[in-house]
PATIMI-520922 format. One record per residue (C-alpha): residue number from 0; z, y, x; chain. Coordinates in steps of 0.05 Angstrom, whole numbers, plus 32768, in hexadecimal, padded with zeros to 4 digits. Example, Ala and Ser with C-alpha at 12.3 -4.5 7.8 and 13.67 -1.06 7.14 Angstrom:
BEGIN
- nr,z,y,x,kette
- 0,809C,7FA6,80F6,A
- 1,808F,7FEB,8111,A
END
This chain:
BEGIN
- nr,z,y,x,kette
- 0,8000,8000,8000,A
- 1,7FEC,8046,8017,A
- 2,8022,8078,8026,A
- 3,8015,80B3,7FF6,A
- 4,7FFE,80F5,8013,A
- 5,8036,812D,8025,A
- 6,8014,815F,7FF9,A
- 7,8017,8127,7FB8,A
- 8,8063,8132,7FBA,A
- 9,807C,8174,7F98,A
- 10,80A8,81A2,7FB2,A
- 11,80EA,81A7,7F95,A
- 12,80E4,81D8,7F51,A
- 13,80FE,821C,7F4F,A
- 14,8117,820B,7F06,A
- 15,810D,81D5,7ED9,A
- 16,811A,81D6,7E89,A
- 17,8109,81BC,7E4B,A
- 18,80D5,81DC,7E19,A
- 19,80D9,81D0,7DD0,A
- 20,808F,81D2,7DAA,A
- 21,808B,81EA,7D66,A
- 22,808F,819D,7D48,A
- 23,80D5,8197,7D77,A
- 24,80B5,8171,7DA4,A
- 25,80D6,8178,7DED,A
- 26,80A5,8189,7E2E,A
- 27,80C3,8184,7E73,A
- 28,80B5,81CA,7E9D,A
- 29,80B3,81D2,7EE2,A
- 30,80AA,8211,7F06,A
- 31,809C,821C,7F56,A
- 32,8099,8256,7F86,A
- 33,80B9,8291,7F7E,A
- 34,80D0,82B9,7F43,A
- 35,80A2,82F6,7F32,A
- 36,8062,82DF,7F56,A
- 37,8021,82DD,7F30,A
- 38,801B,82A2,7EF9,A
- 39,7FF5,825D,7EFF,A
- 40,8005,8230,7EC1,A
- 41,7FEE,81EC,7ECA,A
- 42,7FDE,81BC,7E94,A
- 43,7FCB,816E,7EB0,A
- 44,7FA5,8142,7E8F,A
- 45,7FA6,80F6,7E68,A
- 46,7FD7,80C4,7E83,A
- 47,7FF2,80F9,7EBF,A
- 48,802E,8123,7ECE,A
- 49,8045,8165,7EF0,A
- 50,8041,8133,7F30,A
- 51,7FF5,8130,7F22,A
- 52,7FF1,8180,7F2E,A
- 53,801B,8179,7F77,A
- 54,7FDF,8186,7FA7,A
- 55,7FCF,81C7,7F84,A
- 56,8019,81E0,7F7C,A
- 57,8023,81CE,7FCC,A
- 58,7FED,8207,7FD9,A
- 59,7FFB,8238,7F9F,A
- 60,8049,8239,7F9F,A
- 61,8054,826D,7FDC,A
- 62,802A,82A7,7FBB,A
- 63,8031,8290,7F6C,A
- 64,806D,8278,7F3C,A
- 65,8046,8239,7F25,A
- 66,805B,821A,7EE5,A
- 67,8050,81D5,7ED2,A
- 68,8061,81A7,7E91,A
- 69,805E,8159,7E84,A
- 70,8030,8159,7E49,A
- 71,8050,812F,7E0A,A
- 72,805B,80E5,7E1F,A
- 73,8048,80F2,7E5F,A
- 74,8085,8102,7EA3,A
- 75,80C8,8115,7E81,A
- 76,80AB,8127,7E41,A
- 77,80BD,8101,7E12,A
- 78,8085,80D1,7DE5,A
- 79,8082,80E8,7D97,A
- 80,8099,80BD,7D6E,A
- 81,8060,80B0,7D32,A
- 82,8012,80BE,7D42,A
- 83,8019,80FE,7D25,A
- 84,8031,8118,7D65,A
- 85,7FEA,810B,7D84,A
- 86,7FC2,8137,7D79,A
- 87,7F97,817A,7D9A,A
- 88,7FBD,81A8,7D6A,A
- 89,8000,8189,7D8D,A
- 90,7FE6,8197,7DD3,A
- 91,7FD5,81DD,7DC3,A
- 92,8019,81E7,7DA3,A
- 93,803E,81C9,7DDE,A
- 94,8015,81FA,7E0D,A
- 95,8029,8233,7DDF,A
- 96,806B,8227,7DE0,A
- 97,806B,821E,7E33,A
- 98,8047,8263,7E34,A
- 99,807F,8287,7E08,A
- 100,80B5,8267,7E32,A
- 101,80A0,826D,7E7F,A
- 102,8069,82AE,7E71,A
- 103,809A,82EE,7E6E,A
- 104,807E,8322,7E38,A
- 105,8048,8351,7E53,A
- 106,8034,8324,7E8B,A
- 107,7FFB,82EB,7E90,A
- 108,7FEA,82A6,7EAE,A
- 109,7FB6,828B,7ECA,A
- 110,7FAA,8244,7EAA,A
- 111,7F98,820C,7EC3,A
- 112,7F82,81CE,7EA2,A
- 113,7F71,818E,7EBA,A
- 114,7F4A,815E,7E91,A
- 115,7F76,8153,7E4F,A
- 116,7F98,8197,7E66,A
- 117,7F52,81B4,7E67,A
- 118,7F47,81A2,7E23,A
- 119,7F8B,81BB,7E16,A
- 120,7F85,8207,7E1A,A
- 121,7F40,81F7,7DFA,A
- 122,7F5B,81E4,7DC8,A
- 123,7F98,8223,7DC8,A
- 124,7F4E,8248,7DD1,A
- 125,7F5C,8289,7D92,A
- 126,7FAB,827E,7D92,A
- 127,7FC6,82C6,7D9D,A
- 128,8000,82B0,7DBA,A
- 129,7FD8,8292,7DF0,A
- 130,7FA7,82C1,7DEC,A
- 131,7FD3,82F6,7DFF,A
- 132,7FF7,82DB,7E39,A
- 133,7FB3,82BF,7E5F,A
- 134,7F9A,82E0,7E9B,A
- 135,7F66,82B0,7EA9,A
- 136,7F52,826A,7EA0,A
- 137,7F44,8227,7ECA,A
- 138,7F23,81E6,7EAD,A
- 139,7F24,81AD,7ED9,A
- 140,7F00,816D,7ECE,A
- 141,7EFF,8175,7E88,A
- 142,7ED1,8175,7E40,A
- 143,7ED4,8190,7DFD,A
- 144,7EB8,8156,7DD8,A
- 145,7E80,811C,7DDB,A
- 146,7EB2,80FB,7E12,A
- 147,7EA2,80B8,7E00,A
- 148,7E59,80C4,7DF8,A
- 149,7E56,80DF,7E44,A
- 150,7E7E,80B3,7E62,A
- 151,7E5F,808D,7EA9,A
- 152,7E99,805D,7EB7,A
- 153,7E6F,8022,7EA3,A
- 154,7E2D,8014,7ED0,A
- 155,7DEC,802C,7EC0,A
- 156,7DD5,7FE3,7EB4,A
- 157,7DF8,7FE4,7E74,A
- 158,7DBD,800B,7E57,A
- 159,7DCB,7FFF,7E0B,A
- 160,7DE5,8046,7DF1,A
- 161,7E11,8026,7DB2,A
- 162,7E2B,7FF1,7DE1,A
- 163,7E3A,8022,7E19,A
- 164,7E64,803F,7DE1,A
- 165,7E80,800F,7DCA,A
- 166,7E9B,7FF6,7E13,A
- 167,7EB0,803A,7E27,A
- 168,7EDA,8040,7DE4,A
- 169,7EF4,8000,7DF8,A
- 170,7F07,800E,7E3B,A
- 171,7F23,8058,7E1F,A
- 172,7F57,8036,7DF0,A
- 173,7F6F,800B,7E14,A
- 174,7FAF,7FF1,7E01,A
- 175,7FC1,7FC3,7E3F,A
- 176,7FF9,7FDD,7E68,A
- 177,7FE7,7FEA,7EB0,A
- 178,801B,7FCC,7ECD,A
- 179,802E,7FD2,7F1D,A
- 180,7FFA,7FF2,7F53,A
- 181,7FDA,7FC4,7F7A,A
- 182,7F96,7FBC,7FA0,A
- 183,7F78,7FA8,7F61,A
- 184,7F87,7FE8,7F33,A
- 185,7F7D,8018,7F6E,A
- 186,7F39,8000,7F6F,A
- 187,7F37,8007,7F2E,A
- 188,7F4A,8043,7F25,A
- 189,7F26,8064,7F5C,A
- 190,7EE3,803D,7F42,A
- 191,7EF0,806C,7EFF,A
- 192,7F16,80A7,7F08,A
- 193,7F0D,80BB,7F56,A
- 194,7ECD,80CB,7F81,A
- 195,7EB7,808A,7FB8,A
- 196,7ED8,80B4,7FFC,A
- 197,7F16,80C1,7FDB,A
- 198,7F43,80A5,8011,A
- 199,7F78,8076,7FFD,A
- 200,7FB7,809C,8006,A
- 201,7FA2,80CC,7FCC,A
- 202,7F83,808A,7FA3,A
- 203,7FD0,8074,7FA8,A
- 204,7FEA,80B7,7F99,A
- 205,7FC0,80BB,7F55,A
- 206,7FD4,806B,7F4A,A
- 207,8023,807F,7F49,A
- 208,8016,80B4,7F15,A
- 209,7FEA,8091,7EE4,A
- 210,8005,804A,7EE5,A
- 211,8044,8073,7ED0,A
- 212,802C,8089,7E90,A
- 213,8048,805D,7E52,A
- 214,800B,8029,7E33,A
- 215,8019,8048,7DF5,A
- 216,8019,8090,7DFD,A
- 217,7FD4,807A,7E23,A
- 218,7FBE,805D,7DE6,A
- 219,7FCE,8096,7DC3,A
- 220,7FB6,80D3,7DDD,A
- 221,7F73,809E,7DEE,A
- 222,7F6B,80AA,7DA0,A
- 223,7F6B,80F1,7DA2,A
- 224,7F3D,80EF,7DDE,A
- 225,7F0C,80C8,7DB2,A
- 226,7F05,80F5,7D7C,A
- 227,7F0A,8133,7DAA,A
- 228,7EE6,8171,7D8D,A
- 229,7F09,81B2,7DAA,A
- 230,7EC2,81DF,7DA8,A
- 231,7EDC,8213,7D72,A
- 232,7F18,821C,7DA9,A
- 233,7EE9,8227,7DE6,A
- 234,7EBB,8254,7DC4,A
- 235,7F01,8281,7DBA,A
- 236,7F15,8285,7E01,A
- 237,7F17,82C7,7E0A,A
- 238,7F37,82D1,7E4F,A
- 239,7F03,82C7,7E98,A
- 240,7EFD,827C,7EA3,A
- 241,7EE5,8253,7ED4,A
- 242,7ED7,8209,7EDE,A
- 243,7ED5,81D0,7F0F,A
- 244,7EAC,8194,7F08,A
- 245,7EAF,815A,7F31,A
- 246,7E65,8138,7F42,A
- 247,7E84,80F1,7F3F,A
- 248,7EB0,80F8,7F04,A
- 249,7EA2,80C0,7ED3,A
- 250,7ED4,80D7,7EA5,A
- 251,7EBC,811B,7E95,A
- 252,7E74,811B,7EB5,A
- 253,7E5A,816C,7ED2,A
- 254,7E36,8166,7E91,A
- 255,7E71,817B,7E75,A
- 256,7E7D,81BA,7E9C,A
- 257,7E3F,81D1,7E93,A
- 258,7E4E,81D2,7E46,A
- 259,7E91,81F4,7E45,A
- 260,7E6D,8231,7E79,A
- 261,7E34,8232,7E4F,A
- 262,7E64,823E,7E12,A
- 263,7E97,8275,7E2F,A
- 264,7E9F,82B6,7E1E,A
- 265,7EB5,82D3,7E64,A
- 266,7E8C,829A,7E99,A
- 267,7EAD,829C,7EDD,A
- 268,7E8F,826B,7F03,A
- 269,7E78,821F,7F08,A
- 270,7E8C,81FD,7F40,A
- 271,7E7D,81B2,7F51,A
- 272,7EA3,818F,7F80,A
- 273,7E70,8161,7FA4,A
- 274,7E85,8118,7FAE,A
- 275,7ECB,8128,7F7E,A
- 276,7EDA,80F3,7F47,A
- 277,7F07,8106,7F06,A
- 278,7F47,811E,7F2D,A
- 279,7F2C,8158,7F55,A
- 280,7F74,8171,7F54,A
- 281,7F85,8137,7F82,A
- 282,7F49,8132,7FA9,A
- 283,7F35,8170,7FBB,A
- 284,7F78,819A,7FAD,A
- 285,7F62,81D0,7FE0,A
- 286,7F23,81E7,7FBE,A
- 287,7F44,81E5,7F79,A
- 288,7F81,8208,7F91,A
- 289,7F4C,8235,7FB4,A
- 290,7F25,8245,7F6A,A
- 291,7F62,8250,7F4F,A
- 292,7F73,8287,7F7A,A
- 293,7F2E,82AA,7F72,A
- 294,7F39,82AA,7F27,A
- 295,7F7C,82C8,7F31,A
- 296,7F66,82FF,7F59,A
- 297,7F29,8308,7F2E,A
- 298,7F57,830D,7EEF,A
- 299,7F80,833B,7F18,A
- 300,7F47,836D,7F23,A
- 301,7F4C,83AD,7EF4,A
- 302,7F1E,83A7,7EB6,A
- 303,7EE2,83DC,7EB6,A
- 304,7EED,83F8,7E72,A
- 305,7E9F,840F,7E4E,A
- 306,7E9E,845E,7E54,A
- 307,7E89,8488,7E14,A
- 308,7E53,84BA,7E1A,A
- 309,7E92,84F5,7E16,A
- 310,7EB9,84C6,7E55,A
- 311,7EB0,84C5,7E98,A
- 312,7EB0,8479,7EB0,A
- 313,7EFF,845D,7EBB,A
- 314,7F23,8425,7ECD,A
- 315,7F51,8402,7EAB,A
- 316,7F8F,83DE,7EC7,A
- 317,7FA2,839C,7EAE,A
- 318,7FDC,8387,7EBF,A
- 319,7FD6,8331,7EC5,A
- 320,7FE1,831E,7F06,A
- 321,7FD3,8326,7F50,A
- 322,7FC6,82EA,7F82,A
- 323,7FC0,82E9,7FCA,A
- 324,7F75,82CD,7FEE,A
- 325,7F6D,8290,7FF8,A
- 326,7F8A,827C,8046,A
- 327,7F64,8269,8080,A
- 328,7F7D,8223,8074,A
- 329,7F5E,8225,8036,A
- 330,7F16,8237,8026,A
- 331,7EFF,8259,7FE9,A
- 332,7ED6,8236,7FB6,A
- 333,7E96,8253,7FA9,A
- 334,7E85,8252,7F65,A
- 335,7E42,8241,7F57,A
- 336,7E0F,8260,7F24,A
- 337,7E12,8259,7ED7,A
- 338,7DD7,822C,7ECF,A
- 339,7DC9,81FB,7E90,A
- 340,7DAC,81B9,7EB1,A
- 341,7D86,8181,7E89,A
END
């Protein structure tokens, strides 16, 4: 068994407490860095934790107070109790209530959302209590819908478009539990979710956090995933947004992020990781951390406010938040160009 990398361990927290949604449900919060510093909320994604996120927070928690929660059922927060709990309406909740709690009046966040956390403030996309405390947005390896139809975990030989369905849906809902890590479900997993040069340390890293995930809240939030349709949500984010694709990801294919930048109101960039499977987070943490510092400091810039024919052209301050470049360590991302691809 690999050793898991230094930078796949988080720090210890600055604070830690427990957010109640609107149903009562109970979120674990964690918050690193220091108190005051711009705002990164981080949202992971299906069958993950705040552990997921620890790459990124290792290179964002000096310059910003980064907050992250255990989606419901998944890390220390707890599972719901009937099926009614699972649902995109709940996950939009929970990151409503997460915002109100950890996002001080007149300041905003940048969010970040990885995969299911993607499709998370997608689907908060219109809330105004959201809306109002967002300086920016992040998705990461994520959709709004179609997710089974664009799946690429199965080979291309399995040509047949109903049975690819069919199998995918299969392999989706899942009920069997995962049981320990070994050889086996590393390959595995790294066969679905992670690009072929991911080196084994981070493999292992990803293994601990998913294989940790109950079967049944799994199962659950699979079901969601299934029926997923948050378009009405990403058509409402209003805030700058950027995405991150990965070219490998069988999970949520580039085809995806293609969509969501075609459908935004404020575009910010597209950038493709080349060779990066499904957990770009883990894989490539630099460059992520890297886009999400561009976006902070681009959502720090003052807003150039549309002069009248009586007004001289002014700026106008908006006060979100202020991040520091990106370090020699760590080079920016380049985002690439808008472009709609057949």
């Amino acid at each position: 068994m690999s050793r898991i990398p230094a930078d796949c361990v988080l720090p210890d927290p600055a604070a830690v407490r427990t957010v109640r949604s609107a149903d009562g449900a109970e979120l674990n919060v964690e918050e690193y860095g220091p108190d005051g510093a711009p705002l990164v909320v981080l949202a992971h994604g299906w069958t993950c934790s705040t552990a997921f996120w620890a790459p990124v927070v290792n290179r964002l928690a000096a310059d910003f107070r980064v907050v992250a929660y255990d989606q419901r059922g998944h890390g220390r927060s707890p599972a719901p109790a009937g099926a009614d709990g699972y649902a995109t309406a709940k996950l939009a909740e929970d990151l409503e209530a997460v915002l109100t709690a950890t996002v001080p009046d007149g300041r905003r966040a940048v969010l970040v959302g990885h995969s299911m956390g993607g499709m998370t403030i997608m689907a908060a996309g219109g809330r105004p209590a959201v809306a109002g405390r967002t300086a920016a947005n992040v998705l990461v390896n994520t959709g709004p819908g179609e997710l089974i139809a664009e799946l690429t975990v199965l080979p291309p030989a399995v040509r047949a478009r109903g049975l690819r369905r069919f199998l995918h849906r299969q392999i989706l809902r899942s009920r069997l539990p995962l049981g320990p890590v070994t050889g086996l479900t590393r390959a595995a997993l790294k066969y679905a979710t992670m690009g072929p040069a991911t080196p084994a340390d981070r493999v292992e890293a990803c293994a601990q956090v998913v294989h940790a995930c109950p079967a049944q809240v799994r199962f659950r939030w699979s079901v969601v995933l299934d029926t997923l349709d948050v378009h009405d949500g990403l058509a409402r984010l209003a805030a700058p947004t950027a995405v991150i694709a990965g070219s490998h990801d069988k999970l949520t294919p580039p085809v995806h992020a293609r969509r969501i930048a075609a459908a935004l109101a404020d575009p910010r960039g597209l950038l493709e990781l080349p060779g990066a499977g499904h957990m770009s987070p883990v894989e490539r943490p630099a460059e992520v951390a890297a886009e999400i510092r561009r976006v902070a400091a681009l959502a720090a810039e003052p807003a150039v406010a549309e002069p009248s024919a009586a007004e001289e052209p002014q700026s106008v301050a908006v006060p979100l938040v202020a991040a520091e470049s990106p370090t020699a360590a760590e080079p920016r991302a380049v985002a690439a160009p808008l472009e709609e691809t057949a």
